[in-house]
PDB file of N, CA, C and O in Angstrom:
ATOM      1  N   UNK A   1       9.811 -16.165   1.661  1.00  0.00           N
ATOM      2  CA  UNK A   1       9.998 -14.753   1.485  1.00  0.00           C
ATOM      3  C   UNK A   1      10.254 -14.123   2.844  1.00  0.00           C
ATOM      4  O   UNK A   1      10.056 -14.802   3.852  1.00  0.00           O
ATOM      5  N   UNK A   2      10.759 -12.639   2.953  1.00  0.00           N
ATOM      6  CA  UNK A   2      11.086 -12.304   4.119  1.00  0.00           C
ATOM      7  C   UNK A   2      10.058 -11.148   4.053  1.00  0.00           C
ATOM      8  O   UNK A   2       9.600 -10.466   3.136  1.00  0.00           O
ATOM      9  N   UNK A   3       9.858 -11.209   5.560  1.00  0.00           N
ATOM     10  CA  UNK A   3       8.621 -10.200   6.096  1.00  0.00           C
ATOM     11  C   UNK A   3       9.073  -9.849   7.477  1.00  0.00           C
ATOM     12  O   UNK A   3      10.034 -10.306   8.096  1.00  0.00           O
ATOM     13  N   UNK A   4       8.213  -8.965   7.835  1.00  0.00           N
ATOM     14  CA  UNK A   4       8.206  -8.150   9.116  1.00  0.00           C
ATOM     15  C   UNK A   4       7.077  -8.907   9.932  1.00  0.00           C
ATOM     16  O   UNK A   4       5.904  -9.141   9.644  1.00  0.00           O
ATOM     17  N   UNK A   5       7.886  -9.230  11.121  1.00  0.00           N
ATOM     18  CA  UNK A   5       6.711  -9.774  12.108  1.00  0.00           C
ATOM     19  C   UNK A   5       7.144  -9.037  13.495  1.00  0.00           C
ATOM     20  O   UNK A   5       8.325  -9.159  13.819  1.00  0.00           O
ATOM     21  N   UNK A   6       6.254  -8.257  14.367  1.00  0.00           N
ATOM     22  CA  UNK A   6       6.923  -7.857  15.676  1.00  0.00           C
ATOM     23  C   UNK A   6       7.969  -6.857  15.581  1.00  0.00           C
ATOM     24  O   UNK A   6       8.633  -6.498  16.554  1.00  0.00           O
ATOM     25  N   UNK A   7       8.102  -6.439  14.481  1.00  0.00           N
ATOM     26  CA  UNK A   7       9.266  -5.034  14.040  1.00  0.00           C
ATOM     27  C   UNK A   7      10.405  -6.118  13.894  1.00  0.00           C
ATOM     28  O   UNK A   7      11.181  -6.096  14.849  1.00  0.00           O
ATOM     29  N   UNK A   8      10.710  -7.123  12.865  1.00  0.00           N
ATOM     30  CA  UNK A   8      12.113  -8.369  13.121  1.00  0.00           C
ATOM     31  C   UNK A   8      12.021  -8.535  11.570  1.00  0.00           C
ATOM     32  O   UNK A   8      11.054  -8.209  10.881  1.00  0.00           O
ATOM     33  N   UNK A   9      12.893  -8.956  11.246  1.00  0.00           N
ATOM     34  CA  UNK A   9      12.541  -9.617   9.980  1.00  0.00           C
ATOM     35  C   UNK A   9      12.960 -10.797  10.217  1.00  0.00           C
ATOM     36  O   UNK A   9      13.857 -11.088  11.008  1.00  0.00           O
ATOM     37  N   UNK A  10      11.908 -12.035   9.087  1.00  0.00           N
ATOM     38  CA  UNK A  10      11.567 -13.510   9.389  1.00  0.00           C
ATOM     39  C   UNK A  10      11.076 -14.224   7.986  1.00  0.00           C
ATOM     40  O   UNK A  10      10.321 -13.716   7.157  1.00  0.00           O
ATOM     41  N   UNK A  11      11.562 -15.255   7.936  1.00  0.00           N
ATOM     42  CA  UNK A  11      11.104 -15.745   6.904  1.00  0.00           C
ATOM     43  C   UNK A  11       9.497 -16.620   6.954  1.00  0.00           C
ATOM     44  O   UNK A  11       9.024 -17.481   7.696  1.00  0.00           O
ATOM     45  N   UNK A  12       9.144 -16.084   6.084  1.00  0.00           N
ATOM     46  CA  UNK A  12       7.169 -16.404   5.419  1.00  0.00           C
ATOM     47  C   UNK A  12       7.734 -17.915   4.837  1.00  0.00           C
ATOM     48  O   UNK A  12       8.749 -17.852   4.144  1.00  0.00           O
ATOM     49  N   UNK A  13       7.214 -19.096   5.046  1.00  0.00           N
ATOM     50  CA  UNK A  13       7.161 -20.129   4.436  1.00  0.00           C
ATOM     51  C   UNK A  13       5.485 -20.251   4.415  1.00  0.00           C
ATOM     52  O   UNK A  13       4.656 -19.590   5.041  1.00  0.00           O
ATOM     53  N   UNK A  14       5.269 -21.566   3.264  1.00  0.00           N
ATOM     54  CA  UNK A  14       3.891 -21.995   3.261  1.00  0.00           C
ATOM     55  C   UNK A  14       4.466 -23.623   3.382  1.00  0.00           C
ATOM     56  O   UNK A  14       5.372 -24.092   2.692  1.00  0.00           O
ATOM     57  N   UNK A  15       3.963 -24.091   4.072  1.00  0.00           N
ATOM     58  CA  UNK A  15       3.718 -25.644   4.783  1.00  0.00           C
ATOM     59  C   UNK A  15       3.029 -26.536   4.150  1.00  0.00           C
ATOM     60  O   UNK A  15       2.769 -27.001   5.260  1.00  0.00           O
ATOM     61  N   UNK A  16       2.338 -27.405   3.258  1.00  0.00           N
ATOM     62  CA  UNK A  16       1.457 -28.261   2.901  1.00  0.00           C
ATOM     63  C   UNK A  16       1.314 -29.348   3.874  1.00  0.00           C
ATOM     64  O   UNK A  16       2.406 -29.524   4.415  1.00  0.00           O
ATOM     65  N   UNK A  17       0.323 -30.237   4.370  1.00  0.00           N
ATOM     66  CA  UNK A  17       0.493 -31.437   4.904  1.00  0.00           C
ATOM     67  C   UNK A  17      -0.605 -32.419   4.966  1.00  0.00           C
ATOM     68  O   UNK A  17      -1.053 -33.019   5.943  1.00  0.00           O
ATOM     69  N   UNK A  18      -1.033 -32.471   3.412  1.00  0.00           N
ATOM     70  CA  UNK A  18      -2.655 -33.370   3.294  1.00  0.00           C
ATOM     71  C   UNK A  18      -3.054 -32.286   2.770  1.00  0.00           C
ATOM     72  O   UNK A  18      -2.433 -31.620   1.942  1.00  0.00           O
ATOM     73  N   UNK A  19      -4.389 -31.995   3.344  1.00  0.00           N
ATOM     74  CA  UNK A  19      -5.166 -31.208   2.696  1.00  0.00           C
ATOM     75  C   UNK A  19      -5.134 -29.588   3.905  1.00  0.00           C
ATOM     76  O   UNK A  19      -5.931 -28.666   4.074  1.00  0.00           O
ATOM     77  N   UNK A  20      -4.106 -29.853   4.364  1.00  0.00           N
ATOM     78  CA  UNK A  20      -3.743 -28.599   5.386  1.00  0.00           C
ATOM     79  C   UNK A  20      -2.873 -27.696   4.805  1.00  0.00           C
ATOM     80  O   UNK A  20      -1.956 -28.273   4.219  1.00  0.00           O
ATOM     81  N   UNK A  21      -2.817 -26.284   4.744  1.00  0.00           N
ATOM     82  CA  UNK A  21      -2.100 -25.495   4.791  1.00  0.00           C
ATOM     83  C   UNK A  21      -2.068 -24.237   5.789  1.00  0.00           C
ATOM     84  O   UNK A  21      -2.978 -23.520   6.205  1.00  0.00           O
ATOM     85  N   UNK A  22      -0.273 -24.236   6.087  1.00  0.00           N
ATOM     86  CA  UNK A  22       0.428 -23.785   7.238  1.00  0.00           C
ATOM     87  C   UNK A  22       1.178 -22.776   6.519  1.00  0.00           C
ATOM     88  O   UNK A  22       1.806 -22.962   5.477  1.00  0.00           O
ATOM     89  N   UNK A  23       1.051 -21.586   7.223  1.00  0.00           N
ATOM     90  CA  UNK A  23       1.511 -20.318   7.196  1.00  0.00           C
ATOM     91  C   UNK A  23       2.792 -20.390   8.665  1.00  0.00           C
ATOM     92  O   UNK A  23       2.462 -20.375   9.851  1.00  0.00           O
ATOM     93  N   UNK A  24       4.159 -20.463   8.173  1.00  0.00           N
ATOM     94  CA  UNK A  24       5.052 -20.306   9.482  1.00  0.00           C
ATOM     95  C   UNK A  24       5.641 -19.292   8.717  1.00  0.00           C
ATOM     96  O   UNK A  24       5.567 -18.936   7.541  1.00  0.00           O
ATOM     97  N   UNK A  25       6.601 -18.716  10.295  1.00  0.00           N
ATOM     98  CA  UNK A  25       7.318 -17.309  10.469  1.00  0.00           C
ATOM     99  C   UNK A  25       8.393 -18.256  11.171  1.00  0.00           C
ATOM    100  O   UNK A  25       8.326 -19.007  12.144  1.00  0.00           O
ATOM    101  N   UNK A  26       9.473 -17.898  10.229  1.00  0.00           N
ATOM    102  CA  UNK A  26      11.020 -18.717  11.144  1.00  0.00           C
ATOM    103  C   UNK A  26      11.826 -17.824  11.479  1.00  0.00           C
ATOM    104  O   UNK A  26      11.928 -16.938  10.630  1.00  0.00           O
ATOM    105  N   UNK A  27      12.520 -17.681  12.490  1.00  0.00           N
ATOM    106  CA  UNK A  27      13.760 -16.853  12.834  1.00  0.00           C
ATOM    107  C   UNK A  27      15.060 -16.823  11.937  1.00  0.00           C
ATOM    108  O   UNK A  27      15.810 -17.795  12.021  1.00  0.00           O
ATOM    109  N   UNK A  28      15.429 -15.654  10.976  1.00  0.00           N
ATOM    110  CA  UNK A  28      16.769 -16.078  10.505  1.00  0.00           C
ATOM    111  C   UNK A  28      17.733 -16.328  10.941  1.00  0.00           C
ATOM    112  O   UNK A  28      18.776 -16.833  10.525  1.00  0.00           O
ATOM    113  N   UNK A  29      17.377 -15.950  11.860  1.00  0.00           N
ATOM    114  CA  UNK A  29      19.098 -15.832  13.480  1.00  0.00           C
ATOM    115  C   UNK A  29      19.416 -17.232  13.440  1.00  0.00           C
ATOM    116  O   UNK A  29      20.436 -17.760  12.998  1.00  0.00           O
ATOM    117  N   UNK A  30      18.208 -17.865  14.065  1.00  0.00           N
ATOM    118  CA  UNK A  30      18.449 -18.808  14.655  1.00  0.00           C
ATOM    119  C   UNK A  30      18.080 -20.018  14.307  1.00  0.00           C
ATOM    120  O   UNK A  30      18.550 -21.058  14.769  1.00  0.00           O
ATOM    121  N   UNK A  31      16.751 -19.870  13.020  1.00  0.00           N
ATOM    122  CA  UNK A  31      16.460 -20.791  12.576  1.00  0.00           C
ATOM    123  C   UNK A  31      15.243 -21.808  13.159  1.00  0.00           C
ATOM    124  O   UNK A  31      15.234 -23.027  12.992  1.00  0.00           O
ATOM    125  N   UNK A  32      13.929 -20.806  14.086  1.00  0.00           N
ATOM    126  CA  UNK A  32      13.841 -21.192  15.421  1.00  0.00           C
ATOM    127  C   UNK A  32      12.592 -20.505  14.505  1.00  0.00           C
ATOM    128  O   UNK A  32      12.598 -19.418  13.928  1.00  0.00           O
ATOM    129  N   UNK A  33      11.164 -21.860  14.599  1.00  0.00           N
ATOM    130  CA  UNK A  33       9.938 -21.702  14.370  1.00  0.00           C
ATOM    131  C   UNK A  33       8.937 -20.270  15.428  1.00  0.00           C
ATOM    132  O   UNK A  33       8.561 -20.308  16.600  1.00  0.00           O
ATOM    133  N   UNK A  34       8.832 -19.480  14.677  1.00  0.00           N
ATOM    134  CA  UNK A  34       8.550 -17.993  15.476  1.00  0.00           C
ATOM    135  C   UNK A  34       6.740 -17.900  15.683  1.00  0.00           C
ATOM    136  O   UNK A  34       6.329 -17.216  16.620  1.00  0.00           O
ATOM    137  N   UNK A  35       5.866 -18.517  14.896  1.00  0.00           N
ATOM    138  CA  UNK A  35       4.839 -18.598  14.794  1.00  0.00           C
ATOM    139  C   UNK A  35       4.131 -19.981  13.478  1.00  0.00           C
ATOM    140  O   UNK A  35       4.612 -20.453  12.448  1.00  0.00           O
ATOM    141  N   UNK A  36       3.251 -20.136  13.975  1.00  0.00           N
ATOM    142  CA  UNK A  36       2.538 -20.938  12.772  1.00  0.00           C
ATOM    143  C   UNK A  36       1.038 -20.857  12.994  1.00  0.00           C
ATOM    144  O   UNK A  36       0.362 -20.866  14.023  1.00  0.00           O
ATOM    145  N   UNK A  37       0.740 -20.778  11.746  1.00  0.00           N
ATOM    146  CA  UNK A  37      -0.704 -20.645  11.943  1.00  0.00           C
ATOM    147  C   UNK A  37      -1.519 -21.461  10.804  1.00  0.00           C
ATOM    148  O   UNK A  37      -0.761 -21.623   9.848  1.00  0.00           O
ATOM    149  N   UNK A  38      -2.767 -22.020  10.567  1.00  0.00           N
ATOM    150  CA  UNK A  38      -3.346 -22.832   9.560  1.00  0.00           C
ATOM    151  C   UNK A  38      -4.347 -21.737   8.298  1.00  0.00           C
ATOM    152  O   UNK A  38      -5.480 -21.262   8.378  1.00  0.00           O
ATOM    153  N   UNK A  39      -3.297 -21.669   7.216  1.00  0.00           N
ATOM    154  CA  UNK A  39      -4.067 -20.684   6.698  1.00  0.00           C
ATOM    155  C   UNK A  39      -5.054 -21.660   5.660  1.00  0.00           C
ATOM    156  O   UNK A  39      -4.816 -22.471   4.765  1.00  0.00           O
ATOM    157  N   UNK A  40      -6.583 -20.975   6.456  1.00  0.00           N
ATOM    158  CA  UNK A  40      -7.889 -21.392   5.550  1.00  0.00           C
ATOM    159  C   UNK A  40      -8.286 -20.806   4.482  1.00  0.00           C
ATOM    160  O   UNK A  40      -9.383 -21.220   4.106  1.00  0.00           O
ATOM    161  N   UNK A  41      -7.850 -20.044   3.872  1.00  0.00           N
ATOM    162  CA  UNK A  41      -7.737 -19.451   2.927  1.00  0.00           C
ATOM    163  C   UNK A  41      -6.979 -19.828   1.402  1.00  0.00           C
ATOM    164  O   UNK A  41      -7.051 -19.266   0.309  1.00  0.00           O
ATOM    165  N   UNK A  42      -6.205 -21.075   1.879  1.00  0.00           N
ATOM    166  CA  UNK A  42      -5.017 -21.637   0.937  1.00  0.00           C
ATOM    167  C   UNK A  42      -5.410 -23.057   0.483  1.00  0.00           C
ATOM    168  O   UNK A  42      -4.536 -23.910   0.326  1.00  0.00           O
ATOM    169  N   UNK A  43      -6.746 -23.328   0.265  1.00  0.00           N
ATOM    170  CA  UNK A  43      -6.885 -24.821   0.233  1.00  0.00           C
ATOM    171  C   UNK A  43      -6.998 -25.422  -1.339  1.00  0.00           C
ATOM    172  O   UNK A  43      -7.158 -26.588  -1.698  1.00  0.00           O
ATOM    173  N   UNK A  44      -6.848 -24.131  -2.184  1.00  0.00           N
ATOM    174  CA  UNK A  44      -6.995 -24.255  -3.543  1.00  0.00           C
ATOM    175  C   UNK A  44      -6.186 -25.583  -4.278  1.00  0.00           C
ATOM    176  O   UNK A  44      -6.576 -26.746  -4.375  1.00  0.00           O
ATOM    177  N   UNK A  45      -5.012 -25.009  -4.717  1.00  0.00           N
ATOM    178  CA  UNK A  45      -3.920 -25.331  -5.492  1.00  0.00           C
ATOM    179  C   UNK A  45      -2.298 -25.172  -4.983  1.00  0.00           C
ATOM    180  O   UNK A  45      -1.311 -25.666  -5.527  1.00  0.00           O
ATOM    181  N   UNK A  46      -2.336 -24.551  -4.092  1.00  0.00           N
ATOM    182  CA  UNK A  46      -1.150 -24.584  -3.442  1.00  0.00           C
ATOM    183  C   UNK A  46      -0.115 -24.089  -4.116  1.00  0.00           C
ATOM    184  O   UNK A  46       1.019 -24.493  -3.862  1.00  0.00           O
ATOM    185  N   UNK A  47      -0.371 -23.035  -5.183  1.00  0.00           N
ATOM    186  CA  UNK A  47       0.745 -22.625  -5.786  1.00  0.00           C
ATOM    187  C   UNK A  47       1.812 -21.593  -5.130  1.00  0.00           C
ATOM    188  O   UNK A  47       1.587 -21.217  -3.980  1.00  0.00           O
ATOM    189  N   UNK A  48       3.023 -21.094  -5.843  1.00  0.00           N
ATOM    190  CA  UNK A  48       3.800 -20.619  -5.515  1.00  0.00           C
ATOM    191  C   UNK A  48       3.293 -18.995  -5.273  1.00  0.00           C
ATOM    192  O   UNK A  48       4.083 -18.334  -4.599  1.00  0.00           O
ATOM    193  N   UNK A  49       2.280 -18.408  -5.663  1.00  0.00           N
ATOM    194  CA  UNK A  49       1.778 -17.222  -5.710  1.00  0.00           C
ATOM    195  C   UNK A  49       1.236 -16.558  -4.483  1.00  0.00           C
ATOM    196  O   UNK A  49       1.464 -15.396  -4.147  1.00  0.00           O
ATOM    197  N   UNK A  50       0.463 -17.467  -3.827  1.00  0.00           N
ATOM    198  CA  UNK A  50      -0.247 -17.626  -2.006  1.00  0.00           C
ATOM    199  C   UNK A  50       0.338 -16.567  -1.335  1.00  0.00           C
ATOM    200  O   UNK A  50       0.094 -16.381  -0.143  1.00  0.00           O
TER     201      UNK A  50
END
């Protein structure tokens, strides 16, 4: 989904990787990983709703 990060707009992905979940912010420009962070909050089910 697209969101506002820093006054920009960026695309919101959610990441899975094991029992980890990753909250990244990508650049549309460029396509260029803008932030990532480990969201602890997401360890449920991993659905499309998060």
């Amino acid at each position: 989904e697209v969101e506002q990060h820093a006054g920009k707009a960026v695309y919101d992905v959610e990441v899975v990787k094991g029992a980890q979940v990753f909250d990244v912010k990508i650049s549309p420009d460029q396509g260029t990983v803008i932030a990532s962070t480990e969201d602890r909050n997401d360890h449920d089910d991993h659905d499309q709703q998060d």
